[in-house]
C-alpha positions as CSV (number, residue, x, y, z in Angstrom):
1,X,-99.6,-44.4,36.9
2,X,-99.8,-40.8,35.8
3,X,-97.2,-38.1,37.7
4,X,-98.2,-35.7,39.5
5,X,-97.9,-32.4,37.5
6,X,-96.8,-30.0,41.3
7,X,-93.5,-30.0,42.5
8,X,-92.4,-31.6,45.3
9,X,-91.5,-30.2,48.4
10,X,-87.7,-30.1,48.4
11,X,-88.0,-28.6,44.6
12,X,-90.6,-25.7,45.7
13,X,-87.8,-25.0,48.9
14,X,-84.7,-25.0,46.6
15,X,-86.6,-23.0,44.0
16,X,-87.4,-20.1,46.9
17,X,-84.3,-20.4,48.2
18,X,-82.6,-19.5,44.7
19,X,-85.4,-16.8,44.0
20,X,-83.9,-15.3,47.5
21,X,-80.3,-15.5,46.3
22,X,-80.8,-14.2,43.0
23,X,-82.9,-11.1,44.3
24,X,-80.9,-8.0,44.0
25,X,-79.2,-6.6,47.2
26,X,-81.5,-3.3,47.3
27,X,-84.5,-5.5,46.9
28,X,-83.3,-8.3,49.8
29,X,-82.6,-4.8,52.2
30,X,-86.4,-3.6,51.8
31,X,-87.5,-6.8,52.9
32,X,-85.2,-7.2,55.9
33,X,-87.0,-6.7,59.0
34,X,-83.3,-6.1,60.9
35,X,-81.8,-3.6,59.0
36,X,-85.4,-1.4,58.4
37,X,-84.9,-1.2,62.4
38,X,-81.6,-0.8,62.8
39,X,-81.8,1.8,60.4
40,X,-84.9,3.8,61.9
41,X,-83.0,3.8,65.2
42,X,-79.7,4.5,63.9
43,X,-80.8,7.4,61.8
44,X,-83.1,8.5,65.0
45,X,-79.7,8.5,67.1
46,X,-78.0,10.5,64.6
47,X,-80.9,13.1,63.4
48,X,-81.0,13.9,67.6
49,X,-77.5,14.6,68.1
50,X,-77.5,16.7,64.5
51,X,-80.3,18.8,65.4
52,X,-78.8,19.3,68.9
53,X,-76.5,21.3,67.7
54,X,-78.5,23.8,66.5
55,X,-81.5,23.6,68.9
56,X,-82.6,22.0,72.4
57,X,-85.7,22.6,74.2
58,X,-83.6,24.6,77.2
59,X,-79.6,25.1,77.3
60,X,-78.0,21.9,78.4
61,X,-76.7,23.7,80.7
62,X,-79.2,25.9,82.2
63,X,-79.8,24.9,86.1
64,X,-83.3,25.9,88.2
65,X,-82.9,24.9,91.9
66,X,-86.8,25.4,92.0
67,X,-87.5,22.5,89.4
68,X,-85.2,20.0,91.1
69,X,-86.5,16.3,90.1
70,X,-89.7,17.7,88.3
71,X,-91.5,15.1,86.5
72,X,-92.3,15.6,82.6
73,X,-94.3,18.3,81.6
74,X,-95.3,20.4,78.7
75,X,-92.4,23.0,80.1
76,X,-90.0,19.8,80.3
77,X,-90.6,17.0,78.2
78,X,-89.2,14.4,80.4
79,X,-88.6,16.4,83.7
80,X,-85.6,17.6,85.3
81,X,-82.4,16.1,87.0
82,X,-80.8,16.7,90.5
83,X,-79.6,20.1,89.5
84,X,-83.1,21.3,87.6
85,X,-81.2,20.8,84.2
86,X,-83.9,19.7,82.0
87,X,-83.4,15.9,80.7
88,X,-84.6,16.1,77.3
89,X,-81.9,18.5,76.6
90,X,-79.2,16.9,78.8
91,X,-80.6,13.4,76.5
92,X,-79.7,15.5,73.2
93,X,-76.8,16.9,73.8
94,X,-75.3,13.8,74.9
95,X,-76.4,11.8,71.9
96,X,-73.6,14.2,70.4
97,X,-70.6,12.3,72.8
98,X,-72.2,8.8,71.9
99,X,-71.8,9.8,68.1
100,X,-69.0,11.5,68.2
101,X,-66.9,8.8,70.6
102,X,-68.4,6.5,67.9
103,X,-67.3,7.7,64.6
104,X,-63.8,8.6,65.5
105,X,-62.8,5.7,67.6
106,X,-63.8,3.0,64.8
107,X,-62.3,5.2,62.0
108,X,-59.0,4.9,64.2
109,X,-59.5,1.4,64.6
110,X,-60.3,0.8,60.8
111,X,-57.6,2.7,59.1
112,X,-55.1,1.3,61.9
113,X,-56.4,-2.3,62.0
114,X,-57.4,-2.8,58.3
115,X,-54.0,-1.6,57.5
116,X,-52.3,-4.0,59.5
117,X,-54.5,-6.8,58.7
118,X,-53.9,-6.7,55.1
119,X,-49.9,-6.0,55.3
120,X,-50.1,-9.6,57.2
121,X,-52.0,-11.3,54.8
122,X,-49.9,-10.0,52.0
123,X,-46.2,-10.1,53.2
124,X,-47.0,-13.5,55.5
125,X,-43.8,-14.7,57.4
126,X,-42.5,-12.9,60.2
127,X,-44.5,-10.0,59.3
128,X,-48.1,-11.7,60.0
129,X,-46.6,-13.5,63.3
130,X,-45.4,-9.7,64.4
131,X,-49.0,-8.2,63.7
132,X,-51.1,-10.8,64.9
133,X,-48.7,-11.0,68.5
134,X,-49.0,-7.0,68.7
135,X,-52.7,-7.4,67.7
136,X,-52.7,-10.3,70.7
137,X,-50.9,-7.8,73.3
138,X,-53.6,-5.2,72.5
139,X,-56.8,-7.7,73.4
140,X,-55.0,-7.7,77.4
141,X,-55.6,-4.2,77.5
142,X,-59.1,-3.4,76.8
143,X,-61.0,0.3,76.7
144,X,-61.4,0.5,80.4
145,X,-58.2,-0.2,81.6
146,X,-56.3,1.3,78.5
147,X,-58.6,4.9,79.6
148,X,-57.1,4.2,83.3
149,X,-53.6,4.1,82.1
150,X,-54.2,7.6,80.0
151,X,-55.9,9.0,82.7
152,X,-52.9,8.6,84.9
153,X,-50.9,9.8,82.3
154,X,-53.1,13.0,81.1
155,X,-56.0,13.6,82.9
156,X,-59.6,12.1,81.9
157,X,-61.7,13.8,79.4
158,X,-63.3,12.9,76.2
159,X,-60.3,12.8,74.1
160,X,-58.8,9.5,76.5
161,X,-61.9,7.6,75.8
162,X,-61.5,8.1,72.0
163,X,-57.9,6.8,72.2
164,X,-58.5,4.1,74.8
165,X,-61.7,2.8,72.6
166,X,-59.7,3.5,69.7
167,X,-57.1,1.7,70.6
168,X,-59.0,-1.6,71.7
169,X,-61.1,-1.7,68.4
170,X,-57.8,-2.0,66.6
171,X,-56.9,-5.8,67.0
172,X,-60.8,-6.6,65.9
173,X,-60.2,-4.9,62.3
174,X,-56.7,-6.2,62.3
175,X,-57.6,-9.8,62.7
176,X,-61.0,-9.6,60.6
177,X,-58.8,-8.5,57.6
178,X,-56.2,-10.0,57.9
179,X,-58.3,-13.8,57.8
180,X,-60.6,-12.1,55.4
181,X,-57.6,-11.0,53.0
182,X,-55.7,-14.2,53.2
183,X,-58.5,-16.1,51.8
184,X,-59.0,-13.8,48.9
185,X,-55.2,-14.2,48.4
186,X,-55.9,-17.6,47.4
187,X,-58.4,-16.9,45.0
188,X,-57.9,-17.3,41.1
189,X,-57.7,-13.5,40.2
190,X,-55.3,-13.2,42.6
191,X,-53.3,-15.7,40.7
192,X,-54.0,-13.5,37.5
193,X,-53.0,-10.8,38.7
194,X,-49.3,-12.1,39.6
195,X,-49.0,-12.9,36.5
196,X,-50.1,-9.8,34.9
197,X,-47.1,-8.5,37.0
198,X,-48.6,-6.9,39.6
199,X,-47.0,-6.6,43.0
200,X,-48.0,-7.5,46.0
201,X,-49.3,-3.0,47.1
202,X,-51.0,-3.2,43.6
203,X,-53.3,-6.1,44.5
204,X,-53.6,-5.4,47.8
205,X,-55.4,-2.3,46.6
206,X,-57.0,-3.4,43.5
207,X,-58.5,-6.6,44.3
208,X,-58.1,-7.6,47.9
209,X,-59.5,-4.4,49.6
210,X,-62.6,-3.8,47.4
211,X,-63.0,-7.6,48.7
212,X,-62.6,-7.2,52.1
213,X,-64.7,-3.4,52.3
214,X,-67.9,-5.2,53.2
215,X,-67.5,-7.5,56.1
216,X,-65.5,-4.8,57.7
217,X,-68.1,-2.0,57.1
218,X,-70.5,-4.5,59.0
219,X,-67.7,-4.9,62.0
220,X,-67.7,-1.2,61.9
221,X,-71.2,-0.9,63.0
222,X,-70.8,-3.9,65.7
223,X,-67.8,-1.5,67.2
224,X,-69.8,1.9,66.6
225,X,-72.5,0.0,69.1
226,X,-69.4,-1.2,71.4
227,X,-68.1,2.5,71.5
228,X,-71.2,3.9,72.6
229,X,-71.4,1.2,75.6
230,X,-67.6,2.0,76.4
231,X,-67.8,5.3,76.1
232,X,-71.2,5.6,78.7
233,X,-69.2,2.9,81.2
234,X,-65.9,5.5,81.0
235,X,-68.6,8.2,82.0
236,X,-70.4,6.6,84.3
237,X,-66.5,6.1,86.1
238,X,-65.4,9.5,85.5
239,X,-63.1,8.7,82.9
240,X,-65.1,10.2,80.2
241,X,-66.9,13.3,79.4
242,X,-66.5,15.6,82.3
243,X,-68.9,18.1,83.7
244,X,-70.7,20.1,82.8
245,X,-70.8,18.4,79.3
246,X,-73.9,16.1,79.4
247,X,-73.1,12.0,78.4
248,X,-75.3,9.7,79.1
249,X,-72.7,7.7,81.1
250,X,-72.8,10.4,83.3
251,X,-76.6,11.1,84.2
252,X,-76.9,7.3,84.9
253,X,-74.0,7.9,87.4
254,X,-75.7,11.2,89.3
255,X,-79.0,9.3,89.2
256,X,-77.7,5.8,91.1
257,X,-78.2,7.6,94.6
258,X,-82.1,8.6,93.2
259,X,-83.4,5.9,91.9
260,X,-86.4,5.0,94.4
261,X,-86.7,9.0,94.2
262,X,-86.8,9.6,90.9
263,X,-86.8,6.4,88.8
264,X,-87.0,8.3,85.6
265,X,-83.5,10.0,85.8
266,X,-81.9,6.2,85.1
267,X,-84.7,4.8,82.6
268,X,-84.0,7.7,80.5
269,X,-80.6,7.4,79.9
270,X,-80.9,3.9,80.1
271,X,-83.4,3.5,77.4
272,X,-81.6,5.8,74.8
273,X,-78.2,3.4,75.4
274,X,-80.2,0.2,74.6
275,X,-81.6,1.6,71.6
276,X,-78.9,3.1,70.1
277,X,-76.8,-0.3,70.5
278,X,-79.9,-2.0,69.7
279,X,-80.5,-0.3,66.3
280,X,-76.6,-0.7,65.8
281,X,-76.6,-4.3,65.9
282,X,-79.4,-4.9,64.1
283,X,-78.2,-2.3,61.2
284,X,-74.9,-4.8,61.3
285,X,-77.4,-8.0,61.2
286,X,-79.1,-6.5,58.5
287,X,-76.0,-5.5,56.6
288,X,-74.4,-9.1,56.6
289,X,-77.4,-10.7,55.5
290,X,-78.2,-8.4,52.7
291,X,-74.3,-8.8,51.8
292,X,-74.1,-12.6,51.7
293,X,-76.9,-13.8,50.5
294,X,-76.1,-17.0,51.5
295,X,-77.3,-15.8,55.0
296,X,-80.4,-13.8,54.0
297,X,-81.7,-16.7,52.1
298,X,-83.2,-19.1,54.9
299,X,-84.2,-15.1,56.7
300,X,-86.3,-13.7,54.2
301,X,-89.9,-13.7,53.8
């Protein structure tokens, strides 16, 4: 009985599955659906808030009682508030808190966190039962509350949310790095490495860091999108931005009371939240997969 000259099933999977492992990572990116998105709204969220800075359709803080609640037009793209400030503006403008709660909050929380995690991992002991119990103390007091305690303390603004979501993103990069780190520890190079002579500082820096870089560069885009959700709830209490500084926290606050009035004044806001920590997400999806391509095998096309 003569073979048949195709391969089976299982061999034709296992083939495409190594073709998709072995595909270089630029290549696996372009055909990720996730991270094209999350990159086309990530990028949209940041060309807005750059080009606010230098342009808006009306100053952000230019009121016209007459215009009160105006729906959009060719004079104002998506209408006016409660006040006549027009929204497309106010929408801008506040893309720059979003961003700028973003980035500085998770830098805090990666420098502070990754550097913690890995002096766990490397000195073990007493040291890694001290960081992981501080780390543990932190997760009680989360952004909200942490801002509530500050705000007591010094006033609300948008310098308390950056500490207060600063703060709480800590004990995530801590505890990421620290379990990432630990494994590498007990890799082979690592083992080299001692013997070469190296200390512990040395290979913490040389080997386990340029390990560890990616899965936290993925957590940071997970907390970027957590920041901008914090950082509109702090708003939307009063803990955040303050007026007249637009944040999109803030118009979904004044537009509770108007909502069977002027539906438009929460969608908008509303809509430019969910896509920015949409686009987030899927740009940290998209960045794990293309990383481990363990993951974006059974994913890709």
């Amino acid at each position: 009985m003569q073979k048949s000259s195709r391969p089976s099933a299982v061999t034709a999977a296992t083939t495409a599955a190594s073709a998709a492992v072995t595909l270089p990572p630029r290549r696996r990116a372009r055909r990720h659906a996730n991270l094209a998105l999350g990159l086309l709204l990530t990028g949209l969220l940041l060309l807005v808030a750059l080009v606010s800075l230098v342009w808006t359709p009306h100053p952000p803080g230019e009121q016209n009682p007459r215009l009160r609640m105006a729906p959009p037009s060719s004079a104002h793209w998506l209408g006016t508030d409660a006040y006549g400030h027009d929204m497309a503006s106010q929408l801008m403008v506040g893309a720059q808190s979003s961003v700028l709660v973003g980035v500085i909050a998770v830098a805090i929380g990666l420098l502070a966190g990754t550097l913690l995690g890995l002096l766990a991992a490397a000195r073990k002991g007493w040291v890694e039962e001290l960081v992981m119990r501080v780390a543990d103390l932190t997760f009680a007091f989360p952004a909200i509350l942490t801002a509530i305690m500050l705000n007591a303390a010094y006033g609300s603004g948008l310098g308390i949310s950056i500490v207060a979501i600063g703060i709480a993103s800590i004990p995530v990069f801590a505890r990421i790095s620290r379990a990432s780190a630990k494994a590498i520890w007990e890799r082979d190079f690592i083992l080299a490495a001692r013997a070469c002579g190296k200390g512990p500082l040395a290979i913490t820096l040389e080997h386990v860091l340029p390990n560890v870089a990616p899965i936290l560069i993925v957590q940071a885009t997970i907390q970027f999108a957590i920041a901008i959700l914090a950082e509109a709830a702090l708003s939307y209490l009063g803990l955040g931005t303050q007026y007249p500084a637009p944040s999109w926290g803030r118009m979904l606050q004044e537009a509770q009371s108007l909502m069977f009035q002027a539906p438009l004044l929460s969608v908008i806001p509303g809509v430019a939240i969910a896509l920015s920590v949409l686009g987030l997400n899927l740009l940290g999806d998209g960045l794990r997969d293309v990383i481990d391509p363990k993951l974006s095998a059974g994913r890709l096309p």
